[in-house]
C-alpha positions as CSV (number, residue, x, y, z in Angstrom):
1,X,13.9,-37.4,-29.0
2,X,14.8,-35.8,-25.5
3,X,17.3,-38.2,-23.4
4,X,16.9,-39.3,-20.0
5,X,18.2,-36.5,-18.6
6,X,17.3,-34.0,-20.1
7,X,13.2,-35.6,-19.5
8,X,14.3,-35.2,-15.8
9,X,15.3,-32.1,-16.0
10,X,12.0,-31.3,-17.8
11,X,10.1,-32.8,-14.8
12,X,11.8,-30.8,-12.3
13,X,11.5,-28.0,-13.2
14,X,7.7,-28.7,-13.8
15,X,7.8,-29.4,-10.1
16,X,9.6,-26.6,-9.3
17,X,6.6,-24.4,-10.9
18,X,4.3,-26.3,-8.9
19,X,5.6,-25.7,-5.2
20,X,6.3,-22.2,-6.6
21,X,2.6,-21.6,-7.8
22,X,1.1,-23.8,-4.6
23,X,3.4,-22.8,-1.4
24,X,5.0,-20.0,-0.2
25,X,9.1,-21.3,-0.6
26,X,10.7,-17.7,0.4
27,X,10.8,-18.2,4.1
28,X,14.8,-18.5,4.7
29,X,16.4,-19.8,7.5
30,X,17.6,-16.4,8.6
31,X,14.7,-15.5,9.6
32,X,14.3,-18.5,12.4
33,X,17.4,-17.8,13.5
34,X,17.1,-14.1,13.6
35,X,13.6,-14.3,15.3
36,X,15.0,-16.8,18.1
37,X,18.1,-14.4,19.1
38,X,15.6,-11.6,19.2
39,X,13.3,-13.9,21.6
40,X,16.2,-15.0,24.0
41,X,17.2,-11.1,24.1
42,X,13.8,-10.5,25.1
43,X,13.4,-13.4,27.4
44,X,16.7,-12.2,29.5
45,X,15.9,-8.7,29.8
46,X,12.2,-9.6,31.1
47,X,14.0,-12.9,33.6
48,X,15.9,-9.2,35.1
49,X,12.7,-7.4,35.2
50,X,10.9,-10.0,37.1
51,X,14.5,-10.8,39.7
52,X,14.0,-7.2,40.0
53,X,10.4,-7.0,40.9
54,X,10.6,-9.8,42.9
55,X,13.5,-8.1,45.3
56,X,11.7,-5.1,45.9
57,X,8.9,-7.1,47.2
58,X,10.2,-9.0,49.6
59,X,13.1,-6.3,51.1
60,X,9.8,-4.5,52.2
61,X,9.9,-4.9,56.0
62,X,6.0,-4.6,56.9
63,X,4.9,-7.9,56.2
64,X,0.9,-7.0,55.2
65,X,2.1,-4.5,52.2
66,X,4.4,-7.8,51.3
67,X,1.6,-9.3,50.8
68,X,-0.2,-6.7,49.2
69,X,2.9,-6.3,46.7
70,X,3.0,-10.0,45.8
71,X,-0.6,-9.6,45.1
72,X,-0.5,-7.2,42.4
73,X,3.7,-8.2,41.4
74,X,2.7,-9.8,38.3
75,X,-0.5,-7.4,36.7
76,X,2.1,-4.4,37.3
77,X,4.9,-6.7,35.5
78,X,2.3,-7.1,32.6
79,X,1.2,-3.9,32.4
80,X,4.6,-2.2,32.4
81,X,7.5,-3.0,31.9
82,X,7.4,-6.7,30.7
83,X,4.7,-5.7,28.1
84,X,6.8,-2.9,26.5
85,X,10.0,-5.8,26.7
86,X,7.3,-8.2,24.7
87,X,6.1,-5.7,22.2
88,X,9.8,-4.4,21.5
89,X,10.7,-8.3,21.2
90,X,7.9,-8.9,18.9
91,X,8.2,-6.4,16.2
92,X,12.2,-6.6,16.4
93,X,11.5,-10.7,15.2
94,X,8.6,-9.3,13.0
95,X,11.2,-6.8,11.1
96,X,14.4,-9.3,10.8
97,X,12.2,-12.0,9.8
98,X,10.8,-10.2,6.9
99,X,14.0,-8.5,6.2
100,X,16.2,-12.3,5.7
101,X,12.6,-13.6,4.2
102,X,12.4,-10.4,1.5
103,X,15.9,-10.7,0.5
104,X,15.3,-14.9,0.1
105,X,12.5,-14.0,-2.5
106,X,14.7,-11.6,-4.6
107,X,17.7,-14.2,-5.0
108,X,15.1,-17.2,-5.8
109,X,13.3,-14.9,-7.8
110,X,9.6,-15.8,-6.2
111,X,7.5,-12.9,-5.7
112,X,7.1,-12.0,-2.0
113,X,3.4,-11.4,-1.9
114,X,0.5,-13.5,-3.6
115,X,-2.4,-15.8,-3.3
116,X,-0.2,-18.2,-1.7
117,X,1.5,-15.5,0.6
118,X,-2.5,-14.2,1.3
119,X,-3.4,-17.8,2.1
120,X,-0.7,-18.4,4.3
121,X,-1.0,-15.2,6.4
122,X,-4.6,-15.6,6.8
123,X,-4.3,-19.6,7.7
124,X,-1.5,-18.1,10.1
125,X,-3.1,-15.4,11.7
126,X,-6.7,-17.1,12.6
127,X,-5.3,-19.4,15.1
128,X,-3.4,-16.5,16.3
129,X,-5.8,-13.6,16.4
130,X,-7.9,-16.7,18.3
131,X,-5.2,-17.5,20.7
132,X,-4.7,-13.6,21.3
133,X,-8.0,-13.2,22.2
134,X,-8.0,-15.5,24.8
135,X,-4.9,-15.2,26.2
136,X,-6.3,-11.4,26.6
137,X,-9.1,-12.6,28.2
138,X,-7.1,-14.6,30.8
139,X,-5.4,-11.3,31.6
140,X,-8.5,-9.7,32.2
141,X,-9.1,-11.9,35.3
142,X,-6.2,-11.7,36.6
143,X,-5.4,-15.9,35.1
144,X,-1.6,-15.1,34.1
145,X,0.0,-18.7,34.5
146,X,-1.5,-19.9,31.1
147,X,-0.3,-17.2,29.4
148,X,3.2,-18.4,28.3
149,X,2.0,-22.0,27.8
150,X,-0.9,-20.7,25.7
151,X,1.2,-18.8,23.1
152,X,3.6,-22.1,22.7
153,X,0.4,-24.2,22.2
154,X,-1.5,-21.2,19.7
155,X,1.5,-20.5,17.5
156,X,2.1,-24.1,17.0
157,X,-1.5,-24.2,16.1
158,X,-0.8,-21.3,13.8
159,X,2.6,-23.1,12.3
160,X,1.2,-26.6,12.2
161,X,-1.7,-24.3,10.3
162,X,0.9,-23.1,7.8
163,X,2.6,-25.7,6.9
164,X,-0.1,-26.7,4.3
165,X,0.9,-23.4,2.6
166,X,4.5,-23.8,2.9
167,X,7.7,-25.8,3.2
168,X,6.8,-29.0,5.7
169,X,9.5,-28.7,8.4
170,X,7.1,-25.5,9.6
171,X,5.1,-28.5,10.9
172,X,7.6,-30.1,12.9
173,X,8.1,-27.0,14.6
174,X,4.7,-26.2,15.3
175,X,4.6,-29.5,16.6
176,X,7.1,-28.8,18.8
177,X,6.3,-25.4,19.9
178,X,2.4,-27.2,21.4
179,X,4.4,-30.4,23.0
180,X,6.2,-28.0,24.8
181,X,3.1,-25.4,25.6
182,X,1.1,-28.3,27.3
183,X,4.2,-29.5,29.0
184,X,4.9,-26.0,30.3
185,X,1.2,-26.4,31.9
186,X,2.6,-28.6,34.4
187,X,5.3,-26.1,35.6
188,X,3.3,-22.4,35.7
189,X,5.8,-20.8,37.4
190,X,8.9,-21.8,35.0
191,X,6.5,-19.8,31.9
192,X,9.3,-17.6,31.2
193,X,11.9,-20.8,30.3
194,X,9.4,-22.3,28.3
195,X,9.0,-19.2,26.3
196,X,12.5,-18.6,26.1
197,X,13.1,-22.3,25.0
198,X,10.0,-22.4,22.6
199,X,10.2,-19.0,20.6
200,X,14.4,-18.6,21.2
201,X,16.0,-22.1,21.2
202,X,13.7,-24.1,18.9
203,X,13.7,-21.0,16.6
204,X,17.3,-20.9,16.1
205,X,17.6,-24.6,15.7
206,X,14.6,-24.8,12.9
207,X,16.3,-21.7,11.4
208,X,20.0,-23.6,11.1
209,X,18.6,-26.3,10.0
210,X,16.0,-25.1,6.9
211,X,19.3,-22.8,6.1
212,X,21.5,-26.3,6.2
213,X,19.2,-27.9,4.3
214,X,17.8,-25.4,1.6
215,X,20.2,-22.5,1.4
216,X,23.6,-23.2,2.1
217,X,24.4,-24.5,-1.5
218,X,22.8,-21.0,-3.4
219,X,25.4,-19.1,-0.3
């Protein structure tokens, strides 16, 4: 007959299979952190983009073409400059992430892409793909205020979304990531620290904190 230990032993590893076989476990702390640095990287070379902007437009002398620049400041910020500084930001936290989160899977031996992986990404990207759409929309008419807030409150949608597929502190960050989206409603004009603060600061600390809690031992 097995002993008492060697029973537990049996059961965890049984549970073991089960998270393996009904969530997606590779997603490393790495990744958080590596994603955050790349946001607040992002955030500080589009905070000198705007400064920038912003002194051109009011050294201008003639007061009516002040006016005029202030007018059109922040479409030519989004269509320029601060939208290449967002795509860059984007796929350099796209490719880190995946990088920290592909090498996770090799040393727990979990494959990196399957019907949980599938469920995940679509359960991720609907709330997203949503979002995008209507934050795109909002650009279209010239409505740029909610478009910081909105992507805090859309991918915390899309994390609080995930985290049926995945390891449960996603939640808490999603949760996080809308609080601060419909706080950042209040405060339009401060979009850019909220974005910093939600996709850099809270990034890092979930990231340190999953790698605290989940990795540090197998390191």
């Amino acid at each position: 007959m097995n002993t008492p230990n060697e029973q537990l032993s049996a059961l965890k590893d049984i549970k073991q299979m089960m998270e393996r076989s009904s969530r997606f476990i590779s997603l490393s702390g790495l990744s958080g952190i590596a994603a955050g640095t790349c946001a607040l990287i992002g955030a500080y070379f589009a905070h000198n983009v705007i400064e920038q902007l912003i002194l051109n437009a009011t050294n201008l002398r003639n007061h009516d073409v002040i006016l005029y620049e202030r007018k059109f400041l922040i479409r030519d910020m989004i269509g320029y400059e601060l939208m290449q500084i967002a795509v860059l930001t984007f796929a350099a936290a796209l490719l880190s992430s995946f990088l920290f989160t592909y090498l996770r899977s090799k040393k727990t031996n979990t494959p990196l892409w399957g019907t949980t992986a599938i469920r995940l990404t679509i359960n991720v990207c609907i709330p997203l793909l949503t979002g995008g759409i209507f934050l795109l929309y909002l650009m279209q008419y010239g409505i740029y205020g909610f478009i910081a807030p909105g992507c805090l409150i859309f991918y915390g949608l899309a994390l609080l979304n995930a985290g049926k597929y995945t390891l449960k502190e996603i939640r808490y960050l999603g949760i996080c990531e809308i609080i601060l989206g419909i706080i950042n409603l209040g405060h339009l004009g401060n979009g850019l620290y909220y974005w910093a603060i939600g996709f850099g600061v809270l990034h890092i600390l979930y990231g340190a904190y999953m790698w605290w809690v989940y990795e540090r031992k197998s390191e």
